[in-house]
Every structure is written in C-alpha cells, then in structure tokens.
C-alpha positions as CSV (number, residue, x, y, z in Angstrom):
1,X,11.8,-6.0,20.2
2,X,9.8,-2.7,20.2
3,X,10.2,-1.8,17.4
4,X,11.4,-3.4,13.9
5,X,12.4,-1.6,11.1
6,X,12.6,-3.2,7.9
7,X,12.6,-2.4,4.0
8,X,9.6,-2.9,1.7
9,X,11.7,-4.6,-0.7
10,X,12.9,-7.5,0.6
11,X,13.9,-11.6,-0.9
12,X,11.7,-14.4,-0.5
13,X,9.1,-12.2,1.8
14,X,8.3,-8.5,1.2
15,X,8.5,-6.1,4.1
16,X,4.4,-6.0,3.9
17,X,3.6,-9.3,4.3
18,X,6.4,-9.8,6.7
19,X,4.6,-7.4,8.7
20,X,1.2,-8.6,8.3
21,X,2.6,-11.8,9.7
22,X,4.0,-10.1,12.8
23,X,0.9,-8.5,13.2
24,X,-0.5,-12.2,12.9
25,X,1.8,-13.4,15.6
26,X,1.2,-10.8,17.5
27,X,4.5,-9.9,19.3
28,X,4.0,-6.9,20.2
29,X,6.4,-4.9,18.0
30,X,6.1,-1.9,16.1
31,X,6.9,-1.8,12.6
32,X,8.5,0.9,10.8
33,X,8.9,0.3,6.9
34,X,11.3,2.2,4.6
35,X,11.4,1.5,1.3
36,X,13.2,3.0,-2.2
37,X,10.1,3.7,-4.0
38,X,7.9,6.4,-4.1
39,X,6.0,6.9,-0.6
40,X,2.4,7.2,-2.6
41,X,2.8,3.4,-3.9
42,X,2.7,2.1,-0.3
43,X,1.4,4.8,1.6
44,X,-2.4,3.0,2.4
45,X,-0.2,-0.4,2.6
46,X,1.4,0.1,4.8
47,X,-1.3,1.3,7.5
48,X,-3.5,-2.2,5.9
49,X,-1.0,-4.4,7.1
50,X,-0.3,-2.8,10.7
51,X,2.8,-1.0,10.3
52,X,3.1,2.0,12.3
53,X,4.8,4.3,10.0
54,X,7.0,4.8,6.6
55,X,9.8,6.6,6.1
56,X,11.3,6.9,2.1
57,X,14.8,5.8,1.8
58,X,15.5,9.3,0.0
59,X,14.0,10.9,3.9
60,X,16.3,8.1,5.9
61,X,18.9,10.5,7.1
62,X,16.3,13.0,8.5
63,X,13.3,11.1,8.9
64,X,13.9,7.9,10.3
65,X,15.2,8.4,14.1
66,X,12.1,11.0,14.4
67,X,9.8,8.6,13.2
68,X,10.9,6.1,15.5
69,X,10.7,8.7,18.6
70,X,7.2,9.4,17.1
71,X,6.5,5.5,17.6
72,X,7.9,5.2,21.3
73,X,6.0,8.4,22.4
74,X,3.1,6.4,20.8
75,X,3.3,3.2,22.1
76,X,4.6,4.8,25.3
77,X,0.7,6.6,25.6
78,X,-0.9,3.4,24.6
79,X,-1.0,3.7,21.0
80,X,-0.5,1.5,18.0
C-alpha cells in the first residue's frame, strides 16, 4: 500500500511500534496514525517512529482525507 492508516491504540502491538516496524521493513508505505487521546501525548512520537502524520479521532471527519492528500502530494514530490 501507499499509505496505511492505523490507530495508536491498538491489541497485542500499538500503532507506534507497528509503525516503527514498517519503517523497519521498509515497504514503502506511508503511515498515518489517529488516535483517541490528546494529540500533545504523541505528537514527537509519532514523527520518532516514521509516521508521516496524526490526525485526533475528535478531527477524523475533517482532518483525515486532507491529511492523506497532504501525504500523496508529499510522496508524489519525493517526500517522506
């Protein structure tokens, strides 16, 4: 995929290290992470582990299909 989004908050293997091991891997995706807590408690995660962006669950239903346009304009100009 191009890009993989995926919650924070997740069973047996959290969205960062799940991440961190894509990143590991590296396939090539783009990671997107959402979460239900407080954007400040992962903000500087997030970016340590590779994800390209974060989007709060409370800013899903306005946030998230920008975010992921932000990401393929990104990736489309030879960003992260």
């Amino acid at each position: 995929p191009d890009l993989v989004v995926m919650d924070i908050q997740m069973p047996l293997l959290d969205g960062l290290e799940a991440t961190k091991r894509l990143q590991e891997l590296e396939v090539g995706a783009a990671v997107l992470l959402v979460s239900g807590e407080d954007v400040s408690a992962h903000g500087q995660d997030t970016r340590a582990v590779g994800a390209a962006g974060y989007v709060p669950k409370s800013a899903v239903a306005t946030d998230l299909l920008p975010a992921m346009r932000a990401i393929a304009r990104a990736r489309r100009a030879g960003g992260p």
